[in-house]
Every structure is written in structure tokens, then in C-alpha cells.
C-alpha positions in Angstrom: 0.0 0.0 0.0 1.6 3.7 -1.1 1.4 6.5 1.3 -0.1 8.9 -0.3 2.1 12.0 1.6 0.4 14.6 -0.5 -2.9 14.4 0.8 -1.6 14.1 4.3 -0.5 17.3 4.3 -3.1 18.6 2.9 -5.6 16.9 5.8 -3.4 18.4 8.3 -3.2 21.6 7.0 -7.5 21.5 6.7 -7.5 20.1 10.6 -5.8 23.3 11.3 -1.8 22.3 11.8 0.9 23.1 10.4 4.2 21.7 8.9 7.7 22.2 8.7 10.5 21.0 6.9 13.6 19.5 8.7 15.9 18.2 6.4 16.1 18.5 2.5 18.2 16.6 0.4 18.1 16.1 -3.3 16.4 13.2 -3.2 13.8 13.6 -0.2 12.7 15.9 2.6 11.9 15.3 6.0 8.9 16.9 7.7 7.3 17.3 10.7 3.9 17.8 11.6 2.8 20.6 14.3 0.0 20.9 16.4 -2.0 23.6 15.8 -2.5 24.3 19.7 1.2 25.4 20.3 3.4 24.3 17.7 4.1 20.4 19.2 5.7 18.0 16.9 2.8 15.3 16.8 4.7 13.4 13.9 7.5 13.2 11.5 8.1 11.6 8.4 11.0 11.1 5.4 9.9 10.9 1.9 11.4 11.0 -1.5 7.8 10.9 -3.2 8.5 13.6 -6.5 4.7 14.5 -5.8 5.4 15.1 -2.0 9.0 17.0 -3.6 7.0 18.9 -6.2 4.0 19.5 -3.7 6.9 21.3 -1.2 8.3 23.1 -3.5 11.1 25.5 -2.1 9.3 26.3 0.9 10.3 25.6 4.3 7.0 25.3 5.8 3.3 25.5 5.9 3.3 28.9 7.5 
């Protein structure tokens, strides 16, 4: 079964939190996803997905 890390973000952002990238390399990023209530990391994830790359663009968060 394939993750589908696009659509994840896009849930959390539309649940009100936020994300933040935390490592970027040229084949993948790591991200984490905040809380809306304070900023908490509830989860974090690696991914070299080119829709998830594509998706993230050049930015370094949600915010």
C-alpha cells in the first residue's frame, strides 16, 4: 500500500496544523507535523515521493 504523503498534508493543514520542513536533500525531505495548539511535533516523516517534492516546493513550511 503507497502512502499517499500529499494528501496528508493537505488533511493536516485543513485540521488546522501546520508543517515544517527539517531536512532536505536532493532526493527527499523530511517533515514534521505541528500541532495547531502550540506548535508540538505530533509526527514526523522522510519521503522522497516527486509529488510530496513537487508538492513542497522550495518552501520551508506550511506557515
Amino acid at each position: 500500500m503507497t502512502v499517499d504523503r500529499v494528501a496528508d498534508l493537505q488533511r493536516w493543514e485543513d485540521s488546522g496544523g501546520h508543517w515544517r520542513v527539517l531536512a532536505r536533500t536532493r532526493d527527499g525531505l523530511t517533515l514534521a507535523l505541528l500541532r495547531c495548539d502550540g506548535g508540538e511535533e505530533a509526527d514526523r516523516f522522510t519521503s522522497c515521493d516527486p509529488r510530496l517534492l513537487e508538492f513542497v516546493g522550495e518552501r520551508s513550511g506550511s506557515e
